[in-house]
N, C-alpha and C positions, 0 to 999 in steps of 0.2 A: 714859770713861763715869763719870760721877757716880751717885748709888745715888742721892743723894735724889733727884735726876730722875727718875731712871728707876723707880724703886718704884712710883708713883703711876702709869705708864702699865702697868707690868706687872701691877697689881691689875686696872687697867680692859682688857687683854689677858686676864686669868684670865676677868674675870664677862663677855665679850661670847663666850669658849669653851663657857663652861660654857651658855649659852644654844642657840649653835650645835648643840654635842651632847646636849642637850634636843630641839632640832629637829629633828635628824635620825635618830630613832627612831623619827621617825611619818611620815617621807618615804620616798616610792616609790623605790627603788634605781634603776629606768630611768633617771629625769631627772639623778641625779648623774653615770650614764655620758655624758649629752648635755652637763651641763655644764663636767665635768672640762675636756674639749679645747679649750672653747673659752676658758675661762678659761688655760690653758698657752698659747694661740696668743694672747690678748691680750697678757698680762706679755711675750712676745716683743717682739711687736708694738709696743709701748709702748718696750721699750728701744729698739728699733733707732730707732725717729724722734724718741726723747724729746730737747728740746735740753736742754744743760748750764741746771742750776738758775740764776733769778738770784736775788738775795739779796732783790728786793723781793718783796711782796706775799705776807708769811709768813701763814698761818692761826694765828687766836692759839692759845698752849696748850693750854688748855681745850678747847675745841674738839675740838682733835687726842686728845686725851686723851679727852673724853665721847662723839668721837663714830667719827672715823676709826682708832682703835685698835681699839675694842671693834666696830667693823664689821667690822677683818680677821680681827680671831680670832674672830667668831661664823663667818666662813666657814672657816675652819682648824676650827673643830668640826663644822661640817658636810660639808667637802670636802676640804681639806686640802692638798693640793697646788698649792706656788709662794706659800704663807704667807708664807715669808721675803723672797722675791721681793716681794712686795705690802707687806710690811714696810720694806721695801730702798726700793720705789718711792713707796709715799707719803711717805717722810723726805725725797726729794729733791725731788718734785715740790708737794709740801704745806708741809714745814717749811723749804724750803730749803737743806738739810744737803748737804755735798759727797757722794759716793756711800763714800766710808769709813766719814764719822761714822755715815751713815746705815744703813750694811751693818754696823756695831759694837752702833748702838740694837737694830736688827735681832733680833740672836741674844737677848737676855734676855726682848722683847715674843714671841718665836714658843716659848721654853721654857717660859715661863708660861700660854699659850695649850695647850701640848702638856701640860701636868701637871693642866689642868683637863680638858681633854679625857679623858684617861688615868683621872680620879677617876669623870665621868660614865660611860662604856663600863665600868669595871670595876663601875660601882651597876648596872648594865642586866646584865651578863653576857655584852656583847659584844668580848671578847678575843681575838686569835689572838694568842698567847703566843709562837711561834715567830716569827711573822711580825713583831710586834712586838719580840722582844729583838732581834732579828738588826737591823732599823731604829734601834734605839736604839744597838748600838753602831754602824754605822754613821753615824748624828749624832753621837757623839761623836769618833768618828777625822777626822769630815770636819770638825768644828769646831774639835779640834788642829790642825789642818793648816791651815784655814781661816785662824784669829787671827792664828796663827804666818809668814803669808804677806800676809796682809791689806797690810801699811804698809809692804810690800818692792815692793808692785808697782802698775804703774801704774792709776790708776783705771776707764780705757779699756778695760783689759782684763777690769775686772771686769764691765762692761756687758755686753762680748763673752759671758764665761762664764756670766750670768744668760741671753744669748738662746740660745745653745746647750745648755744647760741644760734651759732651756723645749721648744725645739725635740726635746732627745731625749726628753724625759718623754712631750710628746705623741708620736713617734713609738713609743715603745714602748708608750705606751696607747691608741692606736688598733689595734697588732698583736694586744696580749693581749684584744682586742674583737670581735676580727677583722674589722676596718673595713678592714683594706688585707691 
């Protein structure tokens, strides 16, 4: 990962968060329980049929930058869940990136998107402090382990673990809904 690259997409991951969690202060809680799942069942859905990237038909930077970055992380301010996944999947299906490079841009665009978020919700005084440290370390032992595994293992399988992934999220947030 190069910094100067990636600098300039993680600003534009802060300011499309920090919008997200602007908007979602004035939205109705029901519709995020209706969209959580079905945004989890898409990111699934999408790995499992998506074919391997080909190298033509890149969106230019800019772009990616102005428009598809700070799209995901306005919905990481608003929703949150499977950011990295949709970070993960628009490098492969947008930029062209193999699912490594793309799973490496990944982690610094959804840190920056999660420290804007964190700034807005702490200006409002919407915190769960326990809910949140226990999450934060959690992201960090799971991104040790993460990096640290990343470029030992085959990329097939990392597909695998984003639809499984997706599949348990939604399975356990439909139970804590009590949809099933």
């Amino acid at each position: 990962m190069h910094w100067k690259k990636i600098k300039s997409l993680m600003m534009a991951s802060f300011i499309g968060a920090i919008i997200g969690s602007v908007i979602v202060q004035f939205v109705n809680t029901e519709i995020l329980s209706f969209m959580i799942p079905c945004v989890l069942g898409f990111i699934a859905i999408y790995f499992i049929f998506a074919p391997e990237p080909k190298k033509k038909q890149r969106l230019p930077d800019n772009s990616y930058q102005n428009a598809v970055v700070p799209a995901i992380a306005c919905y990481d301010g608003m929703f949150g869940p499977g950011t990295g996944s949709f970070f993960v999947m628009a490098g492969v299906a947008i930029k062209k990136l193999d699912i490594i490079k793309s799973t490496v841009m990944a982690k610094p665009l959804n840190f920056s998107s999660n420290i804007a978020s964190l700034i807005v919700f702490l200006s409002f005084g919407h915190v769960v402090w326990v809910v949140g440290l226990t999450m934060m370390l959690g992201q960090a032992i799971g991104a040790f382990f993460g990096t640290h595994y990343l470029f030992k293992v085959n990329p097939k399988f990392i597909r695998v673990l984003i639809v499984a992934m997706s599949f348990l999220m939604l399975i356990r947030y439909t139970f804590s809904m009590g949809w099933l």
